[in-house]
C-alpha positions in Angstrom: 13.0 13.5 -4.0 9.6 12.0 -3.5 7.4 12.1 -0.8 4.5 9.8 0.4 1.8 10.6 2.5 -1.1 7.8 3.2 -4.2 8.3 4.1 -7.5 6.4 4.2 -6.8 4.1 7.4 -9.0 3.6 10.6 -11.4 1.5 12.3 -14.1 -0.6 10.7 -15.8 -4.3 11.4 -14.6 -7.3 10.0 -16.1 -7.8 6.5 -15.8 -4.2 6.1 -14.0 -2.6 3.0 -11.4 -0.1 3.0 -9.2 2.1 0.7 -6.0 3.8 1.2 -4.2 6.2 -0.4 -0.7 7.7 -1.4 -0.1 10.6 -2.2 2.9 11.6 -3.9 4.8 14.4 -5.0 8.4 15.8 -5.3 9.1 14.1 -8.8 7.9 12.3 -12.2 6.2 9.5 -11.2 5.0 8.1 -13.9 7.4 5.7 -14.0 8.2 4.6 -10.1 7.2 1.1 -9.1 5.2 1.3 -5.8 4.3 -1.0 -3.3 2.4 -1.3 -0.1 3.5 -2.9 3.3 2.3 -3.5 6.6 3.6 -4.4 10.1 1.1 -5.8 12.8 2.8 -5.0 16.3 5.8 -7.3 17.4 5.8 -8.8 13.9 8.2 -8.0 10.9 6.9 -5.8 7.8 5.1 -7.4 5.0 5.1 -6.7 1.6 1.6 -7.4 0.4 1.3 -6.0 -3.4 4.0 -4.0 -5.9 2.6 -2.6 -9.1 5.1 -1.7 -11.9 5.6 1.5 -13.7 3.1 0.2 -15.9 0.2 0.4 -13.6 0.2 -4.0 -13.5 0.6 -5.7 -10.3 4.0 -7.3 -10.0 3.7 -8.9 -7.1 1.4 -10.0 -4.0 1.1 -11.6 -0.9 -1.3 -15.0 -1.1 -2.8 -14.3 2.1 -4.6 -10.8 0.5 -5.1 -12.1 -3.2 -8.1 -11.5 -4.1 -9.1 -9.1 -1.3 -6.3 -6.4 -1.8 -5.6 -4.8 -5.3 -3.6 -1.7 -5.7 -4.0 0.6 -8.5 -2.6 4.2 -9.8 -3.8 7.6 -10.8 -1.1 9.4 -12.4 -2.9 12.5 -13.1 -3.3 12.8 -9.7 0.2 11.8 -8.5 -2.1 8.9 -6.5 -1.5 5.2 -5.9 -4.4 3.1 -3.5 -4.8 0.2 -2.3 -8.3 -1.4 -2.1 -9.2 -3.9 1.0 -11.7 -5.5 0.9 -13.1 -8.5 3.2 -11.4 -7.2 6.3 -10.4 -9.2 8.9 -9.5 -8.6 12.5 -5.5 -10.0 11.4 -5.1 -7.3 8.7 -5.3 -5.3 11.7 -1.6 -2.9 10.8 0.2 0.0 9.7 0.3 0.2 6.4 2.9 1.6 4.3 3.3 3.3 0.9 6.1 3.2 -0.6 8.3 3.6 -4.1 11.0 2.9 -6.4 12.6 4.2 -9.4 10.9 1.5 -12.3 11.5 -1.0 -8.9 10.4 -2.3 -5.8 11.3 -5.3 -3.7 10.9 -5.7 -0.3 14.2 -5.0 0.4 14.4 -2.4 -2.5 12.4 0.4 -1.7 13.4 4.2 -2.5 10.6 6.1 -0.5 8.5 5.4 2.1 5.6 7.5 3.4 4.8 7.7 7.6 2.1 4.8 7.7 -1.6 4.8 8.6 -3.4 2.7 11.2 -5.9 0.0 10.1 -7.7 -1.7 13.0 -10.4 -4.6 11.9 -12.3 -5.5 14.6 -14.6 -8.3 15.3 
């Protein structure tokens, strides 16, 4: 089975950029979709970008388009996701997560633990 473990998140200003990471490991991943998610407390989780087993983003949230972009490093069993443009409402947990060649936001396989993105004013 595959494990996720994310990494990357803290505070910073608004305007500020961030990235996070993923790692993985416990399989061939190569060919697992992965996605990221966030939940902002007392709200329900977002899905906010998928990328397909070929490294092209499936999928993303309007609200982050053009701000967020995920990308993969497969030598290095590593998926990111690039924020830039901050604001104090991306303020979240964000989640890693996988698929086997699949995501959806109800579709998900593995899921790392979340790290803690605060965007302050």
């Amino acid at each position: 089975q595959v494990q996720l473990v994310e990494s990357g998140g803290g505070l910073v200003q608004a305007g500020d950029s961030l990235r996070l990471s993923c790692a993985a490991s416990g399989g061939t991943l190569s060919r697992y979709a992965f996605g990221w998610f966030r939940q902002a407390p007392g709200k329900e989780r977002d899905l906010l970008l998928t990328e397909n087993w070929r490294g092209e983003t499936a999928y993303y949230l309007a609200s982050v388009k053009g701000r967020f972009t995920v990308s993969r490093d497969n030598a290095k069993n590593t998926v990111y996701l690039q924020m830039n443009s901050l604001k104090p409402e991306d303020t979240a947990v964000y989640y890693c997560a996988a698929g086997e060649g699949y995501i959806a936001r109800d579709w998900v396989d593995y899921w790392g633990k979340g790290t803690l993105v605060t965007v302050s004013s």
